[in-house]
N, C-alpha and C positions, 0 to 999 in steps of 0.2 A: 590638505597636503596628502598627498599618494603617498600608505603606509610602506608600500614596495615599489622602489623606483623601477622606471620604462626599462630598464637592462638584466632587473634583479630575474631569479630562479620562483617556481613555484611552483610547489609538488603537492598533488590533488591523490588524494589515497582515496579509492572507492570508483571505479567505471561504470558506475550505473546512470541513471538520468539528469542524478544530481551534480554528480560528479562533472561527467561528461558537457553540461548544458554550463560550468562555471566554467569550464576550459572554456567554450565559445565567447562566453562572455566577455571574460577577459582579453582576448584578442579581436572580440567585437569594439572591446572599452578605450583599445588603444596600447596595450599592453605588448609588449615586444621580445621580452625578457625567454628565458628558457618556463615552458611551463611541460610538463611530466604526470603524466594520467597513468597511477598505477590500479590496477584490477588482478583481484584474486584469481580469477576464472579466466578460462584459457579461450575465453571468447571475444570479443570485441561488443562493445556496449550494444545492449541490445534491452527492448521494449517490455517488462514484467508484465502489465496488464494481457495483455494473450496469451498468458501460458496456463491457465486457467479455464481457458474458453476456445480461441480460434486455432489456437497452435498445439494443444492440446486434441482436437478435433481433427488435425491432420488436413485445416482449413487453409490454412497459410503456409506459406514454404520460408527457409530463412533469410532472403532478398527481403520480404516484406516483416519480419520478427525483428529486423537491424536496425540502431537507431542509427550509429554513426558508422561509415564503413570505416575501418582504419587509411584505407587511403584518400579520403578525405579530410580525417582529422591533422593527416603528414602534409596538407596543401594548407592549412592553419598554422603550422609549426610547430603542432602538439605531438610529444611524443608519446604515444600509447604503449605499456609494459603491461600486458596480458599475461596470468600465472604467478603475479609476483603480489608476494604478501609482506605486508610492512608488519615487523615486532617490534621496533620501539620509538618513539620518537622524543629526542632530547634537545626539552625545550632551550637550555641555556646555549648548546653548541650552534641551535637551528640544524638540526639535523632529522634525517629518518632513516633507520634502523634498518635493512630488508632480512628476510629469510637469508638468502646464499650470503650474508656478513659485510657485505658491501653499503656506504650511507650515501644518502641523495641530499645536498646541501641545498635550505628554502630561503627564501625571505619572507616568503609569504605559502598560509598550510593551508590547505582545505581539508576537513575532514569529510567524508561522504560515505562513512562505511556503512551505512545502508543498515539493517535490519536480520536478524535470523529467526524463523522457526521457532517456534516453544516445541518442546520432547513432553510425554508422560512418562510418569514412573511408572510404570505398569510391566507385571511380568510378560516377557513376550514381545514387547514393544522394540526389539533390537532385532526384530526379525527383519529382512532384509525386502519383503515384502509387505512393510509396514514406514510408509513415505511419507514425509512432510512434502508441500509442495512453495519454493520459494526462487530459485536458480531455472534456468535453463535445463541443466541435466537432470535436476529434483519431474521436470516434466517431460524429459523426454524417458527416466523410469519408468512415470506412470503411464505413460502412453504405452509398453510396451508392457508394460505390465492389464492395460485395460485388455489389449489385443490378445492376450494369455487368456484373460478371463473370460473376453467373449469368444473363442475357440473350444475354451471348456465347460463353456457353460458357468461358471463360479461367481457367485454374487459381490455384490463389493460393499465394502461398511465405511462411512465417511465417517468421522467424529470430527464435531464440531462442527454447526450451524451456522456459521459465519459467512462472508463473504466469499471467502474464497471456497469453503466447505460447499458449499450451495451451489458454487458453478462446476465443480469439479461433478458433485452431483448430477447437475443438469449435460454437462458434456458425456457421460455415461451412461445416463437414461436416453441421449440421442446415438448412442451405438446401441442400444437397445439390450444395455444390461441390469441388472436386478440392484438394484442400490438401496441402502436403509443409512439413514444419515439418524446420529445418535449426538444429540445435544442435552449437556445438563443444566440448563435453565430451562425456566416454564415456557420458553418462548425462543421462535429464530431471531438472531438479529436483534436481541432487545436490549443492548448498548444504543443502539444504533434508530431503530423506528419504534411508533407511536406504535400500540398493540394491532392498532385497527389493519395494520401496512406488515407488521408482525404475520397476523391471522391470515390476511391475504397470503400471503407468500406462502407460509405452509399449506395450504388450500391451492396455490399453482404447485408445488412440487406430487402433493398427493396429487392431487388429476393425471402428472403426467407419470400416474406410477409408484414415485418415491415414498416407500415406509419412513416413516418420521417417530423416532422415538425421543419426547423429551422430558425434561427432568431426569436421565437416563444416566446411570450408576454403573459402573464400569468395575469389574474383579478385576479380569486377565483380559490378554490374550493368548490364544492356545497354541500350540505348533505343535509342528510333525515333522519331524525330519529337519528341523531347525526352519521352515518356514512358517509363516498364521496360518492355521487353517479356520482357526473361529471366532469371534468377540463375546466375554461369558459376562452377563449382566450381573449385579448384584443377589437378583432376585430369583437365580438361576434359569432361565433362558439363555440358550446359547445359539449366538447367531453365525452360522458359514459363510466362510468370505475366502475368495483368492486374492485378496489386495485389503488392505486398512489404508485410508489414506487418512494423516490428520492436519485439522485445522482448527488449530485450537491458539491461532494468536501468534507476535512476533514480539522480540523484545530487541530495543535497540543496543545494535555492536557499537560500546562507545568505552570496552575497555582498554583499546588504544591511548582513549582521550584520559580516561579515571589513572591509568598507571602514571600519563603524562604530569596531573596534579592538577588538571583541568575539572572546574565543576561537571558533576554528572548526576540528575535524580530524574529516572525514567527513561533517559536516554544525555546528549553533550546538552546543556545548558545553554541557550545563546538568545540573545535580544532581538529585537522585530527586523535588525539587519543583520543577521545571523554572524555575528559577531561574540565570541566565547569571551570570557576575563584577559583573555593573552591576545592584544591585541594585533599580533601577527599572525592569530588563527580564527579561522572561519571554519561554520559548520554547515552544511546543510542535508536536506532530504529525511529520510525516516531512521536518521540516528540524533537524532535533535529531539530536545523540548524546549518550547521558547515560553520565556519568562515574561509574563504579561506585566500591564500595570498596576494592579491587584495585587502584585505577586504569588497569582498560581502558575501554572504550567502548563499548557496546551502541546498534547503530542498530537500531530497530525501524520496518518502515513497517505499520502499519496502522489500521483502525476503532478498533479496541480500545485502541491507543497513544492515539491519538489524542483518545480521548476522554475517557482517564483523565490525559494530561497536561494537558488543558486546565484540569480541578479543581484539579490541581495549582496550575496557573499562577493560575488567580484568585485560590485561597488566600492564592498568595504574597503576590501584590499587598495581600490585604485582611490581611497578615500573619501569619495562620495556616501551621501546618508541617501541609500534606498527603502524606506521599512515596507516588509512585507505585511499591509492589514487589511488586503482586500478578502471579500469572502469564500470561504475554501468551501469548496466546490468536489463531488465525486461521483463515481458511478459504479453500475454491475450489470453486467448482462446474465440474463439466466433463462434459456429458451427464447421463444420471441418477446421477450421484455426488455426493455432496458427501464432501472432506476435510475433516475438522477436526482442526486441529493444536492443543495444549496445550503450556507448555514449548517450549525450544530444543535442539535435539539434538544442535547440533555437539558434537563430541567425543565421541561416545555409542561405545563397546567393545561393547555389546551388545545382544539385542534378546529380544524375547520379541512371539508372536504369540499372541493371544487371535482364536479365531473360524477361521474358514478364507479362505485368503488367494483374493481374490476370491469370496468368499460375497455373500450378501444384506447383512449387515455383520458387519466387524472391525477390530479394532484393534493397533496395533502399540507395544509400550513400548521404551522405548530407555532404554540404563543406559549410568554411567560410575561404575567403582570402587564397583559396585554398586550406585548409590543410582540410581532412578529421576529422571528430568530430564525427560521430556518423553514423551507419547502423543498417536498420528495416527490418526485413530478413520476410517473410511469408510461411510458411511450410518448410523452407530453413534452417536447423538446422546446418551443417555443416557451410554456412556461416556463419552465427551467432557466432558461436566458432571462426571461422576463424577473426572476425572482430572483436572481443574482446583481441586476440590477436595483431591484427597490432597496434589497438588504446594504446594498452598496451606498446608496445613496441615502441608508436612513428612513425610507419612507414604509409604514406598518398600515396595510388595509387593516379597517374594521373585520373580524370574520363573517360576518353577513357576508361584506364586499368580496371578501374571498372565497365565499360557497356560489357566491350567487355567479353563474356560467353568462350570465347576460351584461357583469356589469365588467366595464372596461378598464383594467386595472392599470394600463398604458398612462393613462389620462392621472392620474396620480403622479408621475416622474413631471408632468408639467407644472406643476400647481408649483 
């Protein structure tokens, strides 16, 4: 039985991927009811993964950064409210709270508030030249703030080694300015890859230029005139920068959800069909942690999460059981590379390389108690599809079988 009958209201807070892709769903599902897509930002749902890299680069124009136009979401019957931010939501009236005092009455919630930025405490770091990068405007700053830089020649200091830090990087060093990326682990990326894929990576940044400091220890940042002018290490070395950009992580926006009385640890709490404790609310995208069978917690932030929760979450609403447990899938571009990741590899005892490590492509399989869990393919696109399937389907090469470049791992999905 459909939790919100075909006529009821249903007001989706968050216009991002998640958001935006549950509206379609829903009126994909059959749903007829008033459905209401509100978004903070005064823009119209638009693509995150680019602003890091193509859009950021001044490669893409905003035709091609848009996911939905709004005048196509108004030929679905979704009302999109750009600008407008939801303060409270009261579960017992079914209501939501906006900023200007005004309530949008639901039957059915979605929450999709998405993710924000981690800040450092650090003196200096409210310098206005010192940018997170997460929003549209977070990258149309730093873009204007790169063309600053490379007019005046002034270096630029990424903190944080991560994903996003690494492209921002590499979009920089292909304008051809001086970049020193400052991560405090022994290693980039190593939440995330096996050290061998680690090493790699910091070896393509320095080739292309990039100073790499890590295990790197951070005092200040310096200013002059209320701008950074430097980054001052623990150890005293002080590095000049016209820009700090950081990346140093997101933490999910779910205190919407926590004031509402909605479980929250890590991010909104919800089950493999993104379904919260209040069964007339749904979460999804990178403000969620879903509650496994284990009962730990899997936070996932990406496209792929994000777009497979949101089916979920319509479902829910239209009372169908979708569970989302195919395997999450991501990527990065960074120079002419692309990663793609299959599976999660924490916890991975061992690894097997297929290909030669920096070749034209290869890939890396990572095992725990033998059973494969996850492959990081590099320009290796084929695998990648190929490893999303086995992991799919269960099936774990021997790692011989997976080193070995001659043996057909296809031939496994038959068996």
């Amino acid at each position: 039985m459909s939790v919100v009958a075909a006529d009821e209201p249903v007001v989706i807070i968050g216009a991002g991927q998640a958001g935006t892709l549950t509206a379609e769903a829903l009126r994909a599902g059959g749903h007829a009811g008033p459905i209401t897509l509100l978004g903070e930002e005064p823009h119209a749902p638009y693509h995150r993964p680019p602003l890091s890299k193509a859009w950021l680069a001044g490669e893409i124009g905003e035709a091609q950064l848009m996911l939905r136009a709004p005048e196509m979401l108004a030929k679905k019957g979704i009302t999109l409210r750009t600008g407008t931010r939801a303060l409270a939501i009261d579960r017992a009236a079914r209501q939501v709270r906006l900023e200007d005092g005004s309530v949008l009455p639901y039957a059915g919630l979605v929450l999709a508030t998405g993710a924000a930025p981690r800040t450092l405490a650090l003196p200096g770091a409210d310098a206005p030249n010192v940018l997170p990068l997460r929003s549209r405007d977070d990258a149309s700053r730093i873009a204007v703030a790169l063309a600053r830089c490379a007019e005046a020649q002034w270096p630029v200091v990424v903190i944080g080694g991560g994903f996003i830090g690494l492209e921002v990087a590499a979009t920089a060093r292909k304008k051809g300015l001086q970049v020193t990326v400052l991560e405090a682990a022994p290693r980039l990326l190593g939440r995330v890859l096996a050290p061998m894929l680690s090493d790699w990576f910091a070896e393509l940044h320095r080739g292309k230029g990039v100073e790499l400091e890590l295990q790197a220890r951070i005092e200040c940042i310096e200013t002059e005139g209320g701008e950074a002018v430097a980054v001052r290490l623990t150890d005293g070395r002080r590095l000049p920068c016209g820009l700090v950009v950081l990346g140093v992580g997101v933490s999910a926006n779910d205190a919407l959800a926590r004031a509402a009385g909605l479980a929250c640890e890590q991010g909104i709490v919800v089950d493999a069909c993104a379904r919260t404790a209040d069964p007339r609310i749904v979460a999804a995208g990178d403000c969620t942690a879903r509650r496994l069978a284990d009962g730990s917690l899997l936070r996932l932030e990406s496209v792929h999460n994000a777009t497979e929760q949101s089916k979920s979450a319509a479902a829910a609403l239209l009372g169908q059981e979708r569970p989302f447990t195919a395997t999450p899938w991501f990527w990065s571009d960074q120079y002419e590379r692309k990663l793609q990741m299959a599976g999660l590899s924490s916890g991975a005892e061992a690894w097997a390389l297929r290909g030669e490590l920096g070749g034209a492509a290869f890939s890396v399989f990572h095992y725990r108690a033998g059973r494969l869990i996850a492959v990081d393919s590099v320009n290796d696109a084929k695998m990648h599809l190929l490893a999303r399937k086995l992991l799919d389907a269960g099936v774990s090469p021997a790692p011989e079988q997976a080193a070995d470049a001659g043996f057909d791992l296809t031939g496994l999905l038959a068996r």
